[in-house]
N, C-alpha and C positions, 0 to 999 in steps of 0.2 A: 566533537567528533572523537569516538574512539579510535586507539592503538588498534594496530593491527599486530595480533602476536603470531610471531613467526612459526612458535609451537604448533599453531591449528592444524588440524588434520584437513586435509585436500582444499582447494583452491576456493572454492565455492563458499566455507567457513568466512575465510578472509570477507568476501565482499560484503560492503556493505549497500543499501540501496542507493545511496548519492553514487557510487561507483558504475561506469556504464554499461559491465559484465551481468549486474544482479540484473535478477527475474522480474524486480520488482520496479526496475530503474525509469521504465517511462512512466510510471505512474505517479511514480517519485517528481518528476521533473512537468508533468504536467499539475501536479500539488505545490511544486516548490512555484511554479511561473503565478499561479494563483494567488501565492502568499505576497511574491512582492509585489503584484498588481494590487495587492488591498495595504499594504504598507506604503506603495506610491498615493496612491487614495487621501491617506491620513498623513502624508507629510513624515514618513517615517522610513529610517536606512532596513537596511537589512542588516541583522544583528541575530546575536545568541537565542534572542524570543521568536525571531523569526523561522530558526532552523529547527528550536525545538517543538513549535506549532508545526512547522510541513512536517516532521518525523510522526509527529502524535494523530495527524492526520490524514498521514498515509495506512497508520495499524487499525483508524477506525473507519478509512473506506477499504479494507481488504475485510475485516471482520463484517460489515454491512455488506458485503457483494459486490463494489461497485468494482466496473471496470475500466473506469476512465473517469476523471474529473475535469468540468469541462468550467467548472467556477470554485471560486473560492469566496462566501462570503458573511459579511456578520447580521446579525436580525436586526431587525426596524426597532424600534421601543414598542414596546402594549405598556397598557396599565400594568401587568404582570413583573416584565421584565426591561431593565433600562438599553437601550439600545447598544449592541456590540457584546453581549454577557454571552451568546452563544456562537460559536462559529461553524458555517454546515460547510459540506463538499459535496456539490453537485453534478451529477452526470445527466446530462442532456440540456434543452433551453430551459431559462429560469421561468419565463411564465407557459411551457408545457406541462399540463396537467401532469402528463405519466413520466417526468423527470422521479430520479433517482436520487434521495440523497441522505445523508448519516451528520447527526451534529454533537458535539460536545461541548461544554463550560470552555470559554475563551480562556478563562484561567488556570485551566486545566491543560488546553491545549500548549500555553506557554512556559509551563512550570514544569512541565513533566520531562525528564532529563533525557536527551535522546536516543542515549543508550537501552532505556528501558523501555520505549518505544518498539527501539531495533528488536531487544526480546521479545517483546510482545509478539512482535509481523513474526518473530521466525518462530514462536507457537502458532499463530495464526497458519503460518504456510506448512507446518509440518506435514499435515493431514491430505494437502492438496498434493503435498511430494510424493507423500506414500500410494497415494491414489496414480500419479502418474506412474511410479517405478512400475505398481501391481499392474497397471496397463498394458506396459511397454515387457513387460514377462511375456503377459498372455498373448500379445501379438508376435513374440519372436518365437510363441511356444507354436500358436496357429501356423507360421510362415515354415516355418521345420515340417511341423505334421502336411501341408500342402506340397512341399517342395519333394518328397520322400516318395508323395503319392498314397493312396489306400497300397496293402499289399493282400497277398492270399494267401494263406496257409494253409495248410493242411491239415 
């Protein structure tokens, strides 16, 4: 878990997604409930690989679109690949066709340090910010021009 440096500029900086404030924080915790139900599964605590799996996997269902994870889980073996090499997040039932979901290397998931995770989601969300700010202009810009009324000039 990163420091929180007190330097940051406004409040929002500080959070990070495990925190209950961030934007991002139910999604966080519906990925984190995911991770220890598959680490309950395999006879395993929850640990440093655990937290930096849910972080790594929170930046790659926000970058895939998803809006909720409603599974956490590892592949079957193929001939291909040995069982548990990739880990997905799943949004909707596992055996509905039109489920949602995004995967990456389990190795990957667990290696990747969580702070760099965290940067990742806040390049991911940046665009989504700016989209909301440019929103919430044009709605306070329309609510002015409404409120004023048409006038008439001369």
């Amino acid at each position: 878990m990163r420091e929180r440096d007190p330097q940051s500029p406004g409040p929002s900086a500080q959070l990070l997604p495990s925190d209950p404030g961030h934007a991002d924080h139910s999604l966080y915790q519906q990925i984190r409930d995911g991770v220890q139900k598959l680490d309950a599964q395999h006879g395993r605590q929850w640990d440093v690989s655990s937290q930096r799996m849910t972080a790594s996997l929170l930046a790659l269902a926000k970058e895939e679109g998803l809006s909720r994870v409603d599974h956490v889980v590892l592949n079957n073996p193929t001939p291909q690949l040995g069982g548990g090499e990739k880990v997905f997040v799943v949004q909707g039932a596992l055996d509905d066709p039109a489920h949602q979901r995004a995967h990456m290397p389990t190795v990957d998931a667990v290696q990747t340090p969580e702070s760099q995770s965290f940067d990742r989601l806040q390049v991911i969300n940046q665009p989504q910010a700016q989209a909301r700010e440019q929103q919430q202009v044009l709605e306070q810009s329309q609510q002015a021009v409404s409120q004023t009324g048409p006038s008439m000039t001369r």
